[in-house]
C-alpha positions as CSV (number, residue, x, y, z in Angstrom):
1,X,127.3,-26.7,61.7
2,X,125.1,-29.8,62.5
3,X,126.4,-32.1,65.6
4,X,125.3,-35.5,65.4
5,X,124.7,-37.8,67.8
6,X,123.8,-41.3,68.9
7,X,121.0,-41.2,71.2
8,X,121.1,-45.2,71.4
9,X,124.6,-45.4,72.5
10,X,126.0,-45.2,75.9
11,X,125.3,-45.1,79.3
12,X,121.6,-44.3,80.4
13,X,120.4,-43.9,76.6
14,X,118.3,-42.2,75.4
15,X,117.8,-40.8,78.5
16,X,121.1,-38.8,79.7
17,X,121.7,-38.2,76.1
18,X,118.4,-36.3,75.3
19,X,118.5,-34.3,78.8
20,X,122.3,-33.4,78.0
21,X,121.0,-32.2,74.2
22,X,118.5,-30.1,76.0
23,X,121.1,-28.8,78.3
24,X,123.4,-27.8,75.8
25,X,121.5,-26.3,72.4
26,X,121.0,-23.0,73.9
27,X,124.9,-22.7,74.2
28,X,125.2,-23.6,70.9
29,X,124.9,-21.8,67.6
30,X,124.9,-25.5,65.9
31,X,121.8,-27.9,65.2
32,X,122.3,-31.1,67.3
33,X,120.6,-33.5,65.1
34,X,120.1,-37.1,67.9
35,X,119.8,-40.4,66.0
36,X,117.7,-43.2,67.5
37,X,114.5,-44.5,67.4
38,X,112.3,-41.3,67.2
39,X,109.2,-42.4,68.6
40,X,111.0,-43.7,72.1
41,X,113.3,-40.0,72.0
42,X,109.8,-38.4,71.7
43,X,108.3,-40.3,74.5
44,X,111.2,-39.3,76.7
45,X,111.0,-36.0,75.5
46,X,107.2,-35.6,76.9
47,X,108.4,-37.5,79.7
48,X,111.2,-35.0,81.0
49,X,109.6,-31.9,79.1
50,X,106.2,-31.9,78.7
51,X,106.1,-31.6,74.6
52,X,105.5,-34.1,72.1
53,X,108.2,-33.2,70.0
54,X,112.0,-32.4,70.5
55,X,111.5,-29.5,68.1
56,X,109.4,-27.6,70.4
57,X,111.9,-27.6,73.2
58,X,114.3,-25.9,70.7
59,X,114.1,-25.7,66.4
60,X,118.2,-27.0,66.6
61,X,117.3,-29.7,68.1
62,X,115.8,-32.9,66.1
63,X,115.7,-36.4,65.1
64,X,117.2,-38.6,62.4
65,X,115.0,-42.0,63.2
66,X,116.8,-45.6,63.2
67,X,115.4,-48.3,63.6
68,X,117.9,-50.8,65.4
69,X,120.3,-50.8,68.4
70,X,123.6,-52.1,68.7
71,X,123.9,-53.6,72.0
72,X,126.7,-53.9,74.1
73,X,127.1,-57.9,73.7
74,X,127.1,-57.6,70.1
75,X,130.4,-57.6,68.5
76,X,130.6,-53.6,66.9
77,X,131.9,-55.1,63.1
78,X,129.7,-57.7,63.1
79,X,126.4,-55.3,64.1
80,X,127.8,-52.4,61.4
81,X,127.1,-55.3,58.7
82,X,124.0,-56.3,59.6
83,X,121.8,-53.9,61.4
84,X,122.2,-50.9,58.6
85,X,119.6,-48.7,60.2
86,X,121.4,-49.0,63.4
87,X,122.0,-45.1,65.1
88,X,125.6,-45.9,64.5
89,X,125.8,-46.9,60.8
90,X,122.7,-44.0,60.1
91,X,125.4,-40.9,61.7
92,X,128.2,-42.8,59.5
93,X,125.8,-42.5,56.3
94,X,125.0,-38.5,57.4
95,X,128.6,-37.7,58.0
């Protein structure tokens, strides 16, 4: 099974999100797949970690990049239309 996840949204993102990734893939028997802008994820990544790459933490864990963010003034129909490489409308397309 593949989880996927949007490393844009929320509270604290990316940050909370990656470290809660990291916390949970070695209690899983899934792939956790984070969608986001992969070149702020990685940075974060060697921030926390150390690597350069999420896949060296763990080979279930890695990145579906997107290119925009939704923010949290934006209205969430409105956004779905226009930003299509959003982290939200890339998990819709993947699901």
């Amino acid at each position: 099974m593949k989880i996927l996840i949007d490393a844009m949204g929320g509270d604290n993102s990316p940050d909370e999100i990656i470290k809660g990734c990291v916390q949970a893939i070695d209690e899983l028997e899934s792939e956790i797949i984070l969608i986001g802008n992969e070149e702020l994820i990685n940075e974060k990544v060697n921030e926390f970690y150390g690597k350069d790459d999420i896949t060296a933490i763990n080979s279930k864990l890695s990145i579906k990049n997107a290119t925009e963010i939704i923010s949290n003034e934006e209205s969430p129909t409105e956004a779905i239309k226009k930003k299509k490489d959003s982290s939200m409308v890339v998990g819709f397309k993947m699901l």
